[in-house]
N, C-alpha and C positions, 0 to 999 in steps of 0.2 A: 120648289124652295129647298127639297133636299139634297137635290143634287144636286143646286148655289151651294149649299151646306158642304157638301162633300168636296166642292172644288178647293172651296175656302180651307177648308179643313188640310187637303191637301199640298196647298199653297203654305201654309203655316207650318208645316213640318219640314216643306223643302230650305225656306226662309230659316226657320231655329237651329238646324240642321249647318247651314251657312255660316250664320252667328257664332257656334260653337267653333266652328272652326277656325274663323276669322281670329276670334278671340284669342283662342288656343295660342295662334302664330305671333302676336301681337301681342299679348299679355296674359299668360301663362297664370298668372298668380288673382289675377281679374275673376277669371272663370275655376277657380280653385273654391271663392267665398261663396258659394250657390249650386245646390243640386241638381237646378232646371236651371236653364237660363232665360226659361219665357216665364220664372216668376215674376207676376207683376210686380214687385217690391223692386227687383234688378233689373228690372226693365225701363222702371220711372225714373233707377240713381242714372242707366246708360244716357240715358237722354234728357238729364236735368242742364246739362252743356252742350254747347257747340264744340267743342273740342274731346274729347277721348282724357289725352292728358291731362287734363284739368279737374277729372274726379279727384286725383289724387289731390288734390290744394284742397277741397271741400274743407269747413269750418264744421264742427255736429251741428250748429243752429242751422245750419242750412240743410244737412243729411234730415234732420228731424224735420223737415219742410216739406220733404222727399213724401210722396203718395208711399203708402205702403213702409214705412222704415221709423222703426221703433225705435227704444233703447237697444234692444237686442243685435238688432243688425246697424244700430250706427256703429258698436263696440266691433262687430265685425269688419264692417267698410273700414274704420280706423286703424284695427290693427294689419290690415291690407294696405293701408296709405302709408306705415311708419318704411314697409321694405319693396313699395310701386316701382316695377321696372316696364319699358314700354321699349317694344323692339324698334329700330330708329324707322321703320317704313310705317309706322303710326301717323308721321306727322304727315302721311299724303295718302293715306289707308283707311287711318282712323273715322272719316267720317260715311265710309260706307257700311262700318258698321255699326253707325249710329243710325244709318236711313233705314236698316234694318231690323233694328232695336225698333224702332219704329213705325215701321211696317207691321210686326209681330202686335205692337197696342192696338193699330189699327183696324189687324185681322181679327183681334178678341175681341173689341167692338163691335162690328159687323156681326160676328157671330151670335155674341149674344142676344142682339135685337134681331137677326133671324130665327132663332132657337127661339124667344119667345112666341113670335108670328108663326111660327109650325104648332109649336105646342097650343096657342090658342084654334087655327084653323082645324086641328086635329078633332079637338072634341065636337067639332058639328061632322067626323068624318063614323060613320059606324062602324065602320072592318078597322079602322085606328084604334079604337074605344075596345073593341073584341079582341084584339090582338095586347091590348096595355093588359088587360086584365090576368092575363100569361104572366107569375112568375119570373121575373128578372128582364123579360121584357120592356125596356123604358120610352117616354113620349116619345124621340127621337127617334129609336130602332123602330115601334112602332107605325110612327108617321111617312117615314123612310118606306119600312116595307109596305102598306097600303097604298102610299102613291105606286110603286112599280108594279106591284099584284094588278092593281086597280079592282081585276071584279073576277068570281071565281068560275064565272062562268066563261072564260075565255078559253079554261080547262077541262077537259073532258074525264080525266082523274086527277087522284092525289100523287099518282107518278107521275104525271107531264109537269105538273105544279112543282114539284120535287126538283124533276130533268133543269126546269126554266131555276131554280133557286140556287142551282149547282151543286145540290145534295142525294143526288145518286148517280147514277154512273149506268150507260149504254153497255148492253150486251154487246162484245167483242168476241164471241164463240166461234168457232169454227173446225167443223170435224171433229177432233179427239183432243182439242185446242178449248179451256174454258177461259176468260179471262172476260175482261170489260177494257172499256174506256172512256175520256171525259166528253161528256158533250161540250158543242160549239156553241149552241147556241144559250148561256148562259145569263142571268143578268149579273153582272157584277158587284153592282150596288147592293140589288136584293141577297144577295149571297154575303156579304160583309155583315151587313145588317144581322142577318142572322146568322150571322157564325160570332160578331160582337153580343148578338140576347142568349145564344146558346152558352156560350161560356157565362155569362151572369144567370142562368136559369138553374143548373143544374146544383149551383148553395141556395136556392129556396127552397128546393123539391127532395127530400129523403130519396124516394125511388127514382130521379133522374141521376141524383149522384151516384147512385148504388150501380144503376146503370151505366154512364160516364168511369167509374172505377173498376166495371168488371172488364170493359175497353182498354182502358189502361193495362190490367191484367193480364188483357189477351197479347203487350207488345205494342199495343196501339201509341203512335205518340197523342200531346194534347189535343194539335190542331185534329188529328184522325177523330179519336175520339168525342170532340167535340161535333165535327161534322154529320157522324153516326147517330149521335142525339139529335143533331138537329134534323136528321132524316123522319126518328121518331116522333120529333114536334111536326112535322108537316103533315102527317096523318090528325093528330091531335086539331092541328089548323083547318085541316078542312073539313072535320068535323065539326069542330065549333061554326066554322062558315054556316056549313050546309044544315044543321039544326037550329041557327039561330041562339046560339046562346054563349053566354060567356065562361071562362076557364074554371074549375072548381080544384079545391085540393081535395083526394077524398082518401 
């Protein structure tokens, strides 16, 4: 289920990504009144018509009928409708990026009624439940990493465990030559996962941020520094596996 999650997820960003650009080409001033364009509020006005150019005729009684669209943003839609211009390949254009306004509701429904079904299967999962109790750790990343880990016994250290998360790095040495390189054999998933808890981990934990900023310090960019911590949580993790117990601040 998390890696349905992650395709969906991926799908949605290719798709809003599209949107914004379609937009852009089309109506300039459309994609001006909204910071996201997969807010649902802008996503319910896209697709309250069949036509594209027909936002702009809306009446407020009807903008206030709109899921998601208050006072606030009919005043906004309105004062976008008094100067609406639509580039003229709208009128044979327009509706694919309605199918895609559409798509994007689609995908956020999906999602969320998968996000629930992980976050419930999760708590009958124990290395799910040992891993939530981590500091910035959330159900998802969680749930996420536990399916791809599966069981800790498939590693024989907390480095090979490390090697498979994509948070450390092969000896590359040779002769008078020291250096490293990446492994191949990588999970990608478990690696995202925990390089998205790594970065939420290190504002709940005083000593991870202290750690994460003496990184920074050393020149390190975010993503580096992030990774570095998360080298140091996979010790942490396989401790907590391998004693049975769950994460403590102390």
């Amino acid at each position: 289920m998390t890696r349905r999650r992650r395709q969906l997820v991926h799908e949605k960003v290719r798709v809003v990504n599209r949107l914004q650009s379609d937009l852009q080409a089309l109506c300039p001033g459309l994609v001006a009144i909204t910071g996201d364009v997969d807010n649902l509020w802008f996503l319910s006005f896209l697709t309250c018509r069949d036509e594209l150019t027909k936002l702009a005729g809306l009446q407020r009684k009807s903008l206030l009928k709109i899921r998601g669209v208050g006072q606030n943003y009919a005043d906004i839609i309105e004062a976008w409708q008094k100067q609406a211009q639509f580039a003229p390949e709208a009128a044979w254009a327009g509706h694919m990026i309605l199918e895609d306004a559409q798509r994007i509701l689609e995908l956020m429904a999906q999602l969320k009624r998968l996000e629930a079904q992980i976050e419930q299967d999760a708590e009958h999962s124990e290395m799910a439940q040992r891993l939530r109790s981590i500091p910035g750790f959330g159900s998802i990343c969680s749930a996420e990493l536990a399916g791809e880990i599966g069981t800790v016994e498939r590693f024989p250290s907390e480095a090979s465990l490390a090697l498979y998360l994509g948070l450390a790095a092969l000896d590359n040495s040779s002769g008078t030559y020291r250096g490293s390189k990446s492994p191949r054999q990588v999970n990608t998933r478990a690696k995202a996962a925990m390089m998205t808890a790594g970065a939420r981990h290190y504002a709940h934990v005083p000593s991870s941020k202290a750690y994460y900023d003496k990184k920074r310090a050393e020149g390190k960019s975010h993503n580096q520094a992030v990774r570095a911590l998360g080298r140091q949580l996979v010790r942490v993790i396989w401790s907590l596996f391998k004693q049975g117990r769950n994460y403590e601040i102390r």
